[in-house]
Backbone of each chain as nested JSON, in Angstrom:
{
  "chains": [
    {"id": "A", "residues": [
      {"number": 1, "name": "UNK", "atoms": {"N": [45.132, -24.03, 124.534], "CA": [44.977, -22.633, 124.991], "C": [46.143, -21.786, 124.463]}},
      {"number": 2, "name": "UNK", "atoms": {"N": [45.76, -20.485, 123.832], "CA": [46.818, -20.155, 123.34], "C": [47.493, -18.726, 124.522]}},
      {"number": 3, "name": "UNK", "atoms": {"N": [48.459, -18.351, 124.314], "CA": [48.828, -17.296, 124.979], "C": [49.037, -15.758, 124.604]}},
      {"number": 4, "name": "UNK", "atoms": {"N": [48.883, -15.008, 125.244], "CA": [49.017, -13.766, 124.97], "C": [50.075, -12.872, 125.345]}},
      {"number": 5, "name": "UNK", "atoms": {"N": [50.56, -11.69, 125.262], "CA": [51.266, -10.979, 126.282], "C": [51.23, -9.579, 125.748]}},
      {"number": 6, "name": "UNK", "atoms": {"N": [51.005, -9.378, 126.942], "CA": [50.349, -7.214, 126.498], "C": [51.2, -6.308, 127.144]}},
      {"number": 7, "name": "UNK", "atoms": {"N": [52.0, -5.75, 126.34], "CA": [53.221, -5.15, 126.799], "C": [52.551, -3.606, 126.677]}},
      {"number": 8, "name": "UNK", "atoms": {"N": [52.973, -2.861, 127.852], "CA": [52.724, -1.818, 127.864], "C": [53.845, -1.015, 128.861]}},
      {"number": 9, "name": "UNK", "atoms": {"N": [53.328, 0.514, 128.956], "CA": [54.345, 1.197, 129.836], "C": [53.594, 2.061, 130.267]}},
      {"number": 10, "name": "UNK", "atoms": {"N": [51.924, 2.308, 130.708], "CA": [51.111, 2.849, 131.236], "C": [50.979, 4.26, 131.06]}},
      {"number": 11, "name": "UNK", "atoms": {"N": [50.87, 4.413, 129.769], "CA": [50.725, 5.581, 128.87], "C": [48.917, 5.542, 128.302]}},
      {"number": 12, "name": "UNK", "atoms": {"N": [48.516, 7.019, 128.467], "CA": [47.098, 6.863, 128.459], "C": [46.538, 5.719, 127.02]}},
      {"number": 13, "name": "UNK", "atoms": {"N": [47.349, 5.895, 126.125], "CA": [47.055, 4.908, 124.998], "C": [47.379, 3.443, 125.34]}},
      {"number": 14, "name": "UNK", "atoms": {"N": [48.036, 3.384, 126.132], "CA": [48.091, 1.9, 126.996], "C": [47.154, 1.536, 127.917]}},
      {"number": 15, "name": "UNK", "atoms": {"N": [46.919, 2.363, 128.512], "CA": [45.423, 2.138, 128.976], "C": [44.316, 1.569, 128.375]}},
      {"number": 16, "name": "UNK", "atoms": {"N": [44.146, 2.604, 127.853], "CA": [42.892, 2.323, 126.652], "C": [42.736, 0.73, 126.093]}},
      {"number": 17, "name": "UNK", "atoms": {"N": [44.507, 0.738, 125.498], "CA": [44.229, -0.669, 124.676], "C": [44.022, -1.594, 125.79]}},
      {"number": 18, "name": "UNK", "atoms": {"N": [44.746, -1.62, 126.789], "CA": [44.611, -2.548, 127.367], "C": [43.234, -3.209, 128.041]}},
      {"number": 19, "name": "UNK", "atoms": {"N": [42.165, -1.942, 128.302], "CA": [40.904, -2.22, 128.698], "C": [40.386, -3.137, 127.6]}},
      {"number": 20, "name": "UNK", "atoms": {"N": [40.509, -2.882, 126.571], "CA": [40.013, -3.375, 125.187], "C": [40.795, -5.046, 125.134]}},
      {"number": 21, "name": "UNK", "atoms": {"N": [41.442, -4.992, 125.496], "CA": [42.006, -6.516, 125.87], "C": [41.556, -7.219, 126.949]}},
      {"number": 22, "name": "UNK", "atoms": {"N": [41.733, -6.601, 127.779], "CA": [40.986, -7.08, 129.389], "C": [39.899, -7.512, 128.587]}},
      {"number": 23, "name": "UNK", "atoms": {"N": [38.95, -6.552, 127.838], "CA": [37.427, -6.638, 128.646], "C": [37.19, -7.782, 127.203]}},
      {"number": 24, "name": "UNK", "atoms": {"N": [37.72, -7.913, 126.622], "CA": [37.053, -8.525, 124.979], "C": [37.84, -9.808, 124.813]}},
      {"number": 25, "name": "UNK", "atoms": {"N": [38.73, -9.984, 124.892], "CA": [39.643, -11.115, 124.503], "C": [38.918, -12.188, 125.282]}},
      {"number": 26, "name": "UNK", "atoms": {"N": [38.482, -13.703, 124.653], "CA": [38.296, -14.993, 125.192], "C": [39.11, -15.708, 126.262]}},
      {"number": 27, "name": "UNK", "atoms": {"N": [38.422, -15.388, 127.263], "CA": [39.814, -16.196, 128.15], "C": [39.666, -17.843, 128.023]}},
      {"number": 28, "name": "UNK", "atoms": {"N": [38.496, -18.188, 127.74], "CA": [38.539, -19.789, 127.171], "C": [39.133, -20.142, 126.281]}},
      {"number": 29, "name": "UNK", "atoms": {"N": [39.841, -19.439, 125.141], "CA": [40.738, -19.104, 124.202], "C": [42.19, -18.838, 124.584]}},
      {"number": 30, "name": "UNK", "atoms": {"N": [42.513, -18.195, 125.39], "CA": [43.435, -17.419, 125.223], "C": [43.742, -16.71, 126.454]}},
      {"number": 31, "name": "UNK", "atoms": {"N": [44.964, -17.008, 127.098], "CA": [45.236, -16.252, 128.572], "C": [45.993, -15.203, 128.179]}},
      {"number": 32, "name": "UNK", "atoms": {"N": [46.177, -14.338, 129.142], "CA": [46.125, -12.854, 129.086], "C": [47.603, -12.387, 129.964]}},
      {"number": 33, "name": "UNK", "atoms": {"N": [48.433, -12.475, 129.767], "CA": [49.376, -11.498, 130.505], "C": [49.983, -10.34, 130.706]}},
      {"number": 34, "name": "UNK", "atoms": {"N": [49.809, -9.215, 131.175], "CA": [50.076, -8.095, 131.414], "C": [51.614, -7.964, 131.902]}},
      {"number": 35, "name": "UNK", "atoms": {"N": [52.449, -7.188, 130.862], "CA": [53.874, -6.667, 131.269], "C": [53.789, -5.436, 131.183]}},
      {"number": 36, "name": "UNK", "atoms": {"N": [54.044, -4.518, 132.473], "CA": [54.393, -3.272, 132.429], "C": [55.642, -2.518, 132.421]}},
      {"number": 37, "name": "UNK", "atoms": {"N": [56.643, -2.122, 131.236], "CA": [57.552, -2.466, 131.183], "C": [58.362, -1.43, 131.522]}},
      {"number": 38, "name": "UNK", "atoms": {"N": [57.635, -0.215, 132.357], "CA": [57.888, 0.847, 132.942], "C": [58.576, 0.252, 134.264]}},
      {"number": 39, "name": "UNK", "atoms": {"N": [58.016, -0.451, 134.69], "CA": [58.055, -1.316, 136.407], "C": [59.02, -3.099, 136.125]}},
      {"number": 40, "name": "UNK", "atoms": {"N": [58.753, -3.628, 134.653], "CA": [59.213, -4.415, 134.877], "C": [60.204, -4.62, 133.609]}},
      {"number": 41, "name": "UNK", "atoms": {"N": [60.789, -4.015, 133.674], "CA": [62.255, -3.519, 132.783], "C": [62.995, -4.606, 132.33]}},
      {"number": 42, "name": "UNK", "atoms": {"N": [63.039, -5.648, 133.636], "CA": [63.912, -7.075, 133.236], "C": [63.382, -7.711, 131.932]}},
      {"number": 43, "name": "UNK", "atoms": {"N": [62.006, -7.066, 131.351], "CA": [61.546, -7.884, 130.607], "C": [61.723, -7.536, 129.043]}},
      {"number": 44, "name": "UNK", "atoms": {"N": [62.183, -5.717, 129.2], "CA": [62.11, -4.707, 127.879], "C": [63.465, -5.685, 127.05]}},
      {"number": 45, "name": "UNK", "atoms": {"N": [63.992, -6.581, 127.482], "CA": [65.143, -7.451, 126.472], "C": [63.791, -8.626, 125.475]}},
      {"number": 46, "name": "UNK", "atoms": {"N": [62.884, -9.056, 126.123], "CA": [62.44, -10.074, 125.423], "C": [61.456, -9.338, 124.587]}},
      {"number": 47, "name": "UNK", "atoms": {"N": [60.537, -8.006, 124.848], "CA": [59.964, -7.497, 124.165], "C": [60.314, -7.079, 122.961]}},
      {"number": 48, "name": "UNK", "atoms": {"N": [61.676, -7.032, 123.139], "CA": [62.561, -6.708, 121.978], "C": [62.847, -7.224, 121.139]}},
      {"number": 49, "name": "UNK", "atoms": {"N": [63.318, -8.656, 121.577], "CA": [63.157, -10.002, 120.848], "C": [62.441, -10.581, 120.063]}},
      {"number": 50, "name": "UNK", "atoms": {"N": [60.99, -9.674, 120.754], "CA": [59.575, -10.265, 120.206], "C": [59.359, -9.389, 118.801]}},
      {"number": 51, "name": "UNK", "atoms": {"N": [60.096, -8.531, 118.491], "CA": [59.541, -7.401, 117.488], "C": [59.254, -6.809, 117.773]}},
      {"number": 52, "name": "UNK", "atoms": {"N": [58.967, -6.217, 119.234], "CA": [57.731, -4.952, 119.082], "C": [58.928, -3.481, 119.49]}},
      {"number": 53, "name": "UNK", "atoms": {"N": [58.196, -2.892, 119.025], "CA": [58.761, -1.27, 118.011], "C": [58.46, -0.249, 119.053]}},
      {"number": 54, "name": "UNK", "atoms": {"N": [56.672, -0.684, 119.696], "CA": [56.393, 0.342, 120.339], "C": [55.111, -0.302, 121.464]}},
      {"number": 55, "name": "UNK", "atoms": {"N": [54.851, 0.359, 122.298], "CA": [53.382, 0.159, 122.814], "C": [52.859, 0.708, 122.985]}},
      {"number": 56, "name": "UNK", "atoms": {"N": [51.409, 0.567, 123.016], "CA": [51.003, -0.826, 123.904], "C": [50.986, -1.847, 122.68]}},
      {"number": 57, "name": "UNK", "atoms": {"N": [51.638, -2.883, 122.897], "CA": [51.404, -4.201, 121.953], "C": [50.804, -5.475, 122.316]}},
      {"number": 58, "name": "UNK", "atoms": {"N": [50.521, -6.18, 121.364], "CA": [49.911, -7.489, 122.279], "C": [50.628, -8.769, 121.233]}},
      {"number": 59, "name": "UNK", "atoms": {"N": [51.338, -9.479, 121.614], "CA": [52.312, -10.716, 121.019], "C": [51.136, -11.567, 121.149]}},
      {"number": 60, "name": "UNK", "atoms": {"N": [50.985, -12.546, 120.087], "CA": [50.215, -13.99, 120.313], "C": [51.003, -14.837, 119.252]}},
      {"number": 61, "name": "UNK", "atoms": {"N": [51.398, -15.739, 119.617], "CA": [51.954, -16.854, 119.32], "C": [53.268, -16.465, 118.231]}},
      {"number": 62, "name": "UNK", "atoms": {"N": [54.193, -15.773, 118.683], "CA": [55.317, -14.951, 117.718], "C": [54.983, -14.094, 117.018]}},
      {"number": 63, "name": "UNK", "atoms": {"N": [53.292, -13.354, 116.782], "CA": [53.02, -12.361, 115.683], "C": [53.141, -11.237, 117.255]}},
      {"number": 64, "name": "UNK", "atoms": {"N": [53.654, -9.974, 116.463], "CA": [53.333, -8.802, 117.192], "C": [52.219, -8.4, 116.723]}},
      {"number": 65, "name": "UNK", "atoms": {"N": [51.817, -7.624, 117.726], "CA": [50.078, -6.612, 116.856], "C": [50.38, -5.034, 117.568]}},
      {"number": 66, "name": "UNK", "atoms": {"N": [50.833, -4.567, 117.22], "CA": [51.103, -3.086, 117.834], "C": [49.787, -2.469, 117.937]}},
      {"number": 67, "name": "UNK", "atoms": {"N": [48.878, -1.563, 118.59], "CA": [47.751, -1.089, 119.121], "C": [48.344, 0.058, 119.202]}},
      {"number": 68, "name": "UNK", "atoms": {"N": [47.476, 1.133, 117.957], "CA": [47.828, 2.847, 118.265], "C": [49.543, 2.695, 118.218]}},
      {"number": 69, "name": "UNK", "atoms": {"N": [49.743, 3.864, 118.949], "CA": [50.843, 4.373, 119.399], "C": [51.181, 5.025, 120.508]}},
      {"number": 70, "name": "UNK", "atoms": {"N": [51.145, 4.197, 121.636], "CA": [51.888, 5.144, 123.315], "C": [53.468, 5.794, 123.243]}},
      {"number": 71, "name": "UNK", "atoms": {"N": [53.841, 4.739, 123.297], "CA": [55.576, 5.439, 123.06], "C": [56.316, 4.169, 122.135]}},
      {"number": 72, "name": "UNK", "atoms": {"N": [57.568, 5.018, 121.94], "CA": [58.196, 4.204, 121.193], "C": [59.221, 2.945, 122.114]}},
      {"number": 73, "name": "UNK", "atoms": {"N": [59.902, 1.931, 121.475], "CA": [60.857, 1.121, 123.125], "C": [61.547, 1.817, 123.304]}},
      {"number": 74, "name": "UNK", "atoms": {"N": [62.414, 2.466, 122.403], "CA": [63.474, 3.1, 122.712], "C": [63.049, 4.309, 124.01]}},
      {"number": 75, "name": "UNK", "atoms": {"N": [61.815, 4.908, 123.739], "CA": [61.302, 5.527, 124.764], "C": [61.176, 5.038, 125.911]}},
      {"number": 76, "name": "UNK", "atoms": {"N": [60.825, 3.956, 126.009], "CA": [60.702, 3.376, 127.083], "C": [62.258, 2.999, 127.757]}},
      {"number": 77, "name": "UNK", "atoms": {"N": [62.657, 2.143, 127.259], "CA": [64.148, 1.788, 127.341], "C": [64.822, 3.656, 127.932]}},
      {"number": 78, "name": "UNK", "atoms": {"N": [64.579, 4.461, 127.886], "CA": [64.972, 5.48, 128.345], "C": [66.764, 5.902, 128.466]}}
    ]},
    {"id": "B", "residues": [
      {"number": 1, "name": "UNK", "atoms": {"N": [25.551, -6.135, 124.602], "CA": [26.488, -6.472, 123.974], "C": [27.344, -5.383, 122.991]}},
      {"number": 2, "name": "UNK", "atoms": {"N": [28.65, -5.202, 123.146], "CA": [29.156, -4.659, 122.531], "C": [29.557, -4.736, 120.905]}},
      {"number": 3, "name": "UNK", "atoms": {"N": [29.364, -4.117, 120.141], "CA": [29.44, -3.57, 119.098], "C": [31.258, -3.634, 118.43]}},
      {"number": 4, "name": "UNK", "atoms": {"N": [31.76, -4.298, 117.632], "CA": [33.554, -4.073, 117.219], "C": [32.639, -4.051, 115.448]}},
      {"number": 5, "name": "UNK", "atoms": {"N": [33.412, -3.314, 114.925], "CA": [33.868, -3.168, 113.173], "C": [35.437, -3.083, 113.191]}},
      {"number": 6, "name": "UNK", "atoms": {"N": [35.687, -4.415, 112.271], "CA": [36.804, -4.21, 111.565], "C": [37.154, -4.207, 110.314]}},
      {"number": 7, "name": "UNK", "atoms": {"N": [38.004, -3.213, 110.232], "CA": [38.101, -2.556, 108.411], "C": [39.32, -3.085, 107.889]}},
      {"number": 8, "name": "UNK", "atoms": {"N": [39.593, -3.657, 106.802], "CA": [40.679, -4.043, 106.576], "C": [40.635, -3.57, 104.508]}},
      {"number": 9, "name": "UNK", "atoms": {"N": [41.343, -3.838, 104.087], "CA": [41.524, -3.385, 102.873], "C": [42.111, -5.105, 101.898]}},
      {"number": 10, "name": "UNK", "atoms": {"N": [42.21, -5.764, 102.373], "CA": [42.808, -7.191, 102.035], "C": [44.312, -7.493, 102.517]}},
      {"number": 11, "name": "UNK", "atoms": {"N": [44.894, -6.664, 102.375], "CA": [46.316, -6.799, 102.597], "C": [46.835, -7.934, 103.857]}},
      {"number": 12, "name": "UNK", "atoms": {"N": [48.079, -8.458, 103.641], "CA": [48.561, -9.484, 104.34], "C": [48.795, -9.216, 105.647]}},
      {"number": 13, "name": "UNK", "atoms": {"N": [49.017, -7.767, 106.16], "CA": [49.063, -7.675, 107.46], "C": [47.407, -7.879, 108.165]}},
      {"number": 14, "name": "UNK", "atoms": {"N": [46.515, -7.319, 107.258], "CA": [45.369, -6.883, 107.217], "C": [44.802, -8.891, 107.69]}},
      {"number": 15, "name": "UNK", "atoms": {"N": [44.985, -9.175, 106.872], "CA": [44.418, -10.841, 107.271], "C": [44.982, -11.498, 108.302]}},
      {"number": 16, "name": "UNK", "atoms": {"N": [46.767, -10.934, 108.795], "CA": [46.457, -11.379, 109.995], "C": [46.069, -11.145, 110.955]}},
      {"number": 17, "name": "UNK", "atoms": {"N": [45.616, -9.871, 111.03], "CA": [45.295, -9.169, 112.115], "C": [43.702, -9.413, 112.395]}},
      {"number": 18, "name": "UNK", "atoms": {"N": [43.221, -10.103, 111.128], "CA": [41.404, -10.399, 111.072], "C": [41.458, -11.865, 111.687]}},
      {"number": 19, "name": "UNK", "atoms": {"N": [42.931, -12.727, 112.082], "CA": [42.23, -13.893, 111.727], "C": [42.417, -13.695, 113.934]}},
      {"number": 20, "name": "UNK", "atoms": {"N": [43.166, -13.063, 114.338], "CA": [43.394, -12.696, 115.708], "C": [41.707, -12.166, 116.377]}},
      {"number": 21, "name": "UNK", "atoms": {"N": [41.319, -11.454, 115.316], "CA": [40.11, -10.587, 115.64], "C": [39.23, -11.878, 115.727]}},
      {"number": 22, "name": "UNK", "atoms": {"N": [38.955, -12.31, 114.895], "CA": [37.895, -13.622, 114.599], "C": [37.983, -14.616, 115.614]}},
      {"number": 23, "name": "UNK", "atoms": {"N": [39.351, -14.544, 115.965], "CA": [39.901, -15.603, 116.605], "C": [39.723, -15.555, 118.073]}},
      {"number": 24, "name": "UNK", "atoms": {"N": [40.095, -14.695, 118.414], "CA": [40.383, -14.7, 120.11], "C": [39.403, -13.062, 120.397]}},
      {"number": 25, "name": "UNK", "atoms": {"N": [38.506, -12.659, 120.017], "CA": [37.437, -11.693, 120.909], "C": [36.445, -12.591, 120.991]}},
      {"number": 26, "name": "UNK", "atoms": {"N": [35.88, -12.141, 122.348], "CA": [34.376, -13.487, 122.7], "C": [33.394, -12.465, 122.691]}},
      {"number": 27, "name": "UNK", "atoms": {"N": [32.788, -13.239, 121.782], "CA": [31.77, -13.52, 121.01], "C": [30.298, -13.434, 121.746]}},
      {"number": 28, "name": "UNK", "atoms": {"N": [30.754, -13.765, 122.945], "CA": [29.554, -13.74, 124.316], "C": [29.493, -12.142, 124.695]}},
      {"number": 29, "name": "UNK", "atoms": {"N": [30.597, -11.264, 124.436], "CA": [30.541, -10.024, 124.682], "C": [30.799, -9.141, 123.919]}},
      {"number": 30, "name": "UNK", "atoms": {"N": [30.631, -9.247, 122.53], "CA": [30.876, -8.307, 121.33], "C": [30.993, -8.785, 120.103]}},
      {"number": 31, "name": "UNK", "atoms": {"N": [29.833, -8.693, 119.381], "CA": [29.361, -8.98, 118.29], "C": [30.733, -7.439, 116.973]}},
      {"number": 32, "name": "UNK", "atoms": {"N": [31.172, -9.253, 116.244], "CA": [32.425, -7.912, 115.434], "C": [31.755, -8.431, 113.741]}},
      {"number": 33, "name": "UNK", "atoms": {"N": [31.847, -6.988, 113.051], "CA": [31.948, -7.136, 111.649], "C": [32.636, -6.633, 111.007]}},
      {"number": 34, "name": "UNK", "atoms": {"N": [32.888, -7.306, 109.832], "CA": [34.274, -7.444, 109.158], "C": [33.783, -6.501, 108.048]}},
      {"number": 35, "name": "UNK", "atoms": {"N": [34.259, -5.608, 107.451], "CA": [34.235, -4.645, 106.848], "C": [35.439, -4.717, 105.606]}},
      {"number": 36, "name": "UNK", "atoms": {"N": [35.137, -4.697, 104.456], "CA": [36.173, -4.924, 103.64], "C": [36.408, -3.667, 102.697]}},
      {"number": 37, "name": "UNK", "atoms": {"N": [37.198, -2.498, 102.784], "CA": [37.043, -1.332, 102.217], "C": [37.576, -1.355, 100.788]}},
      {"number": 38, "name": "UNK", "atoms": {"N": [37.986, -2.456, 100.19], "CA": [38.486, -2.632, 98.645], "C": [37.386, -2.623, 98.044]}},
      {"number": 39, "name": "UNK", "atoms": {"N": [36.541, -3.708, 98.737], "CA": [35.064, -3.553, 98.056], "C": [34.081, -3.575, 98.362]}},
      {"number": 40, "name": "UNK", "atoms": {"N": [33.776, -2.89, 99.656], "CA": [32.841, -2.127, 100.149], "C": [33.361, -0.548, 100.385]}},
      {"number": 41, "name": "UNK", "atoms": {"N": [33.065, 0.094, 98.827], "CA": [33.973, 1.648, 98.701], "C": [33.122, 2.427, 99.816]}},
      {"number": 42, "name": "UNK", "atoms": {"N": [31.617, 2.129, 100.001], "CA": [30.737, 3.115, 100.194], "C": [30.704, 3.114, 101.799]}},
      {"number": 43, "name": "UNK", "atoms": {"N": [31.857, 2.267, 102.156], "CA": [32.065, 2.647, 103.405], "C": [33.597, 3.126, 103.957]}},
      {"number": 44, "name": "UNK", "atoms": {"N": [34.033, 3.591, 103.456], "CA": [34.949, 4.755, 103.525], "C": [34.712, 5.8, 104.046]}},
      {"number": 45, "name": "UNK", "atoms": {"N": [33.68, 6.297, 103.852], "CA": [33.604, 8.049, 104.486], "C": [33.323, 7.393, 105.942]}},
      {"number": 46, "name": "UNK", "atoms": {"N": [32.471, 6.544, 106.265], "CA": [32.049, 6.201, 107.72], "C": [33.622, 6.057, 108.541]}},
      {"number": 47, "name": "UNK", "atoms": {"N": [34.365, 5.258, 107.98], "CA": [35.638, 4.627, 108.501], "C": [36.663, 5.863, 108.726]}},
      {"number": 48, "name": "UNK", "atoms": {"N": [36.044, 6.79, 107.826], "CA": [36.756, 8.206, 107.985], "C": [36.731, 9.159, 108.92]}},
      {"number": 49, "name": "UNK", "atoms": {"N": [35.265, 9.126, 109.317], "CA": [34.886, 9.571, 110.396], "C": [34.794, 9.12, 111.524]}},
      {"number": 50, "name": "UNK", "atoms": {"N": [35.354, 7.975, 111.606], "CA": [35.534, 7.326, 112.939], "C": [36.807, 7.457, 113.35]}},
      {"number": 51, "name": "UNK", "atoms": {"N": [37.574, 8.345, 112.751], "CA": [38.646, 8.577, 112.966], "C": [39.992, 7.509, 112.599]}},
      {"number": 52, "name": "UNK", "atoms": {"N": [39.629, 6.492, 111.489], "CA": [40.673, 5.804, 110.801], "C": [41.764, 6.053, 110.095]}},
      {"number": 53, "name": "UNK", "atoms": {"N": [43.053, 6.16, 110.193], "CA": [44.096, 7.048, 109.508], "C": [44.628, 5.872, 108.579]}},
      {"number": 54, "name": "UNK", "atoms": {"N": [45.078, 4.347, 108.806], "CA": [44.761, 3.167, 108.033], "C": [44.264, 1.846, 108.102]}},
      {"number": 55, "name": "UNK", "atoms": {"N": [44.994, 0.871, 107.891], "CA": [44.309, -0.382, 108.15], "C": [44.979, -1.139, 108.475]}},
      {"number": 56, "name": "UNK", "atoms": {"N": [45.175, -1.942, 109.076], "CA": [43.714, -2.322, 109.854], "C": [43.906, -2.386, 110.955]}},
      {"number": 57, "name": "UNK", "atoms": {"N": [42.054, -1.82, 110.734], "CA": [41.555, -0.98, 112.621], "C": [40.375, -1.675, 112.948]}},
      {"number": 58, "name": "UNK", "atoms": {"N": [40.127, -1.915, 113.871], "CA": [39.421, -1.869, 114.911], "C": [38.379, -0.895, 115.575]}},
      {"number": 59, "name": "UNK", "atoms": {"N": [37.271, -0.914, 115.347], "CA": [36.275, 0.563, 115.734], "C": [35.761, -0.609, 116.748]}},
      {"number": 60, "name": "UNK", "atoms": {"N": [35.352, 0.195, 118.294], "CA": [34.732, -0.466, 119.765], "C": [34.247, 0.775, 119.982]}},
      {"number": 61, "name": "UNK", "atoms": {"N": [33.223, 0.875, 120.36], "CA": [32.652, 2.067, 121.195], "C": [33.387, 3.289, 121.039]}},
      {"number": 62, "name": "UNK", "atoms": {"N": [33.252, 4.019, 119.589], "CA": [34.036, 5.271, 118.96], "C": [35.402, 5.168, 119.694]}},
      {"number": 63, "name": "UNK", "atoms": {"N": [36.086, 4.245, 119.751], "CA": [37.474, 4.117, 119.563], "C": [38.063, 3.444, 118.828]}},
      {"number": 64, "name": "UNK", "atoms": {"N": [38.718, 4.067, 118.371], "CA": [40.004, 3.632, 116.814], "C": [41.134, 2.512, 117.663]}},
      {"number": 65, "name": "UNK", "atoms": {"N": [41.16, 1.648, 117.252], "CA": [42.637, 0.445, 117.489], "C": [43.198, 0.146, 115.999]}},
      {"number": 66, "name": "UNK", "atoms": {"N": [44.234, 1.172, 115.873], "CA": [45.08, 0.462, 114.937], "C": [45.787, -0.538, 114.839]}},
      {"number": 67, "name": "UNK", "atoms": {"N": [45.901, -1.562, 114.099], "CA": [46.425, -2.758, 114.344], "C": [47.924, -2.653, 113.234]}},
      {"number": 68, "name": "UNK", "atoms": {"N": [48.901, -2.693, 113.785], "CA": [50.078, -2.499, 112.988], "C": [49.46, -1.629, 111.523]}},
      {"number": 69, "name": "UNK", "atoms": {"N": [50.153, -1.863, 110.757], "CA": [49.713, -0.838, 109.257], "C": [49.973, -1.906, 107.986]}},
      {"number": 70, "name": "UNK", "atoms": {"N": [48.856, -1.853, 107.57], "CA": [48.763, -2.643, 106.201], "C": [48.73, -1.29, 105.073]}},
      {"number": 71, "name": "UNK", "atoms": {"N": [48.003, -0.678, 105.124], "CA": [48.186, 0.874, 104.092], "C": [47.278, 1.799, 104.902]}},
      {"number": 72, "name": "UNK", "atoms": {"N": [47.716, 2.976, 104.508], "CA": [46.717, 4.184, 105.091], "C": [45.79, 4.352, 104.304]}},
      {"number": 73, "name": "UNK", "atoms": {"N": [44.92, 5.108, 104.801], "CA": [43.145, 5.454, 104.327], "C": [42.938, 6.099, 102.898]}},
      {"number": 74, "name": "UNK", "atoms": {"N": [44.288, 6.883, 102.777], "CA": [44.499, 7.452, 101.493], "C": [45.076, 6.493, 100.17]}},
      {"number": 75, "name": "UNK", "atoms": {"N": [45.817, 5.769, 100.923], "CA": [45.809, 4.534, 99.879], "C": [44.025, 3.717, 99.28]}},
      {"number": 76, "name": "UNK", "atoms": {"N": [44.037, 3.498, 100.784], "CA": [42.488, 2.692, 100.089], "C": [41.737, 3.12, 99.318]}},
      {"number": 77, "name": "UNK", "atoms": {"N": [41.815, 4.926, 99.556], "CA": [40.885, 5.648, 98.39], "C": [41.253, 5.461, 97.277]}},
      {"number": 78, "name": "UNK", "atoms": {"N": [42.326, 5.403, 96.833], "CA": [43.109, 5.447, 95.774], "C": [43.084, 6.718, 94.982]}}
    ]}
  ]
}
């Protein structure tokens, strides 16, 4: 089973992608974790780690996949 | 059942982002086709009007998912 992780900061373009993840992604494939990194901040160090630039993104197995453009980290990171 | 097109142009970001698509959307809930705009030219204007700025995207129910950037739309035209 592989893993996922869908970083977002609940920006209407984070939304969006994220429905599109919810509703489509194989969960017999592939589990699904939701970080909101507006609320869960402790985590905006590993997102960082991970590559990602901006969200909403979705990490699977060390690749980033950036989706659109909500905000940038640094935006977020505030 | 839902409907995904994905457009890609060949490029290396472009394949990994097809093999994620192929890989982990189910299949039980959205039938996806792979769209290759290097050489399928005559679908460009469609991809244009779906609001594609580059590649590779993702079209779901007239929404655009850009998937990181392999080249923009104006590249593909050449």
């Amino acid at each position: 089973m592989s893993k996922a992780v869908f970083y977002h900061a609940g920006c209407p373009v984070c939304v969006d992608a994220e429905q599109v993840v919810l509703d489509y992604l194989d969960n017999s494939k592939i589990t699904t974790e939701i970080v909101h990194l507006g609320t869960e901040r402790n985590r905006i160090k590993e997102a960082e780690e991970a590559g990602i630039k901006s969200v909403p993104a979705l990490v699977i197995g060390g690749n980033v996949y950036h989706i659109n453009f909500g905000a940038s980290l640094d935006e977020v990171k505030g």
